[in-house]
C-alpha positions, -999 to 999 in steps of 0.1 A, spaced: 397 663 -410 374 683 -426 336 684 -413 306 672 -434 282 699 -440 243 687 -435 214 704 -428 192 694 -403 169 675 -416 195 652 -430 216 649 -391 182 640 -377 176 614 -403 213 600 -397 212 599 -361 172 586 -362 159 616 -341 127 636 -348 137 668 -359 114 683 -334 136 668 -305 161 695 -321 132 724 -312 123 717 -280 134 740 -249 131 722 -217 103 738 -194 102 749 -157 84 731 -133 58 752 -116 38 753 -88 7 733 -99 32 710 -110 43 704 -72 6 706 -66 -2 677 -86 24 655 -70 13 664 -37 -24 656 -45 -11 620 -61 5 613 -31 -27 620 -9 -46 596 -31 -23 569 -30 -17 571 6 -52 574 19 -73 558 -8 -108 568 -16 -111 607 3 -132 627 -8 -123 658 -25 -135 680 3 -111 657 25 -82 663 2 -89 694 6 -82 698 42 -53 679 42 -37 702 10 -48 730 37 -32 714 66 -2 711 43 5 745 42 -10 747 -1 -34 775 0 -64 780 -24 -94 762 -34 -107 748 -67 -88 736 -95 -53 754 -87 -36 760 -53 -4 778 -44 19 770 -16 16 792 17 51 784 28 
């Protein structure tokens, strides 16, 4: 059996994909990624801090830093 030529634009129409799903290279996550997980996991499990509060407990934590991005000590 012989394969059908297409371009791409025509395989993303048959198979109903965006042709930009086609483009996309996956990303890595970083540190401020890890960052913002462990700051939604303070909020959810203590509720209305304060962001000085936070704070100290991202410090306590081991993330170093202050301001909009930290990194990880550890």
């Amino acid at each position: 059996m012989r394969p059908i030529r297409r371009d791409a634009s025509q395989a993303c129409r048959i198979l109903g994909e965006p042709r930009g799903m086609q483009r996309s290279v996956p990303t890595v996550p970083t540190a401020e990624d890890a960052l913002t997980r462990a700051s939604m996991a303070s909020a959810s499990e203590f509720g209305r801090y304060g962001e000085r509060r936070i704070s100290a407990l991202r410090q306590a934590a081991g993330w170093a830093g202050s301001g909009q991005v930290g990194h990880h000590a550890g």
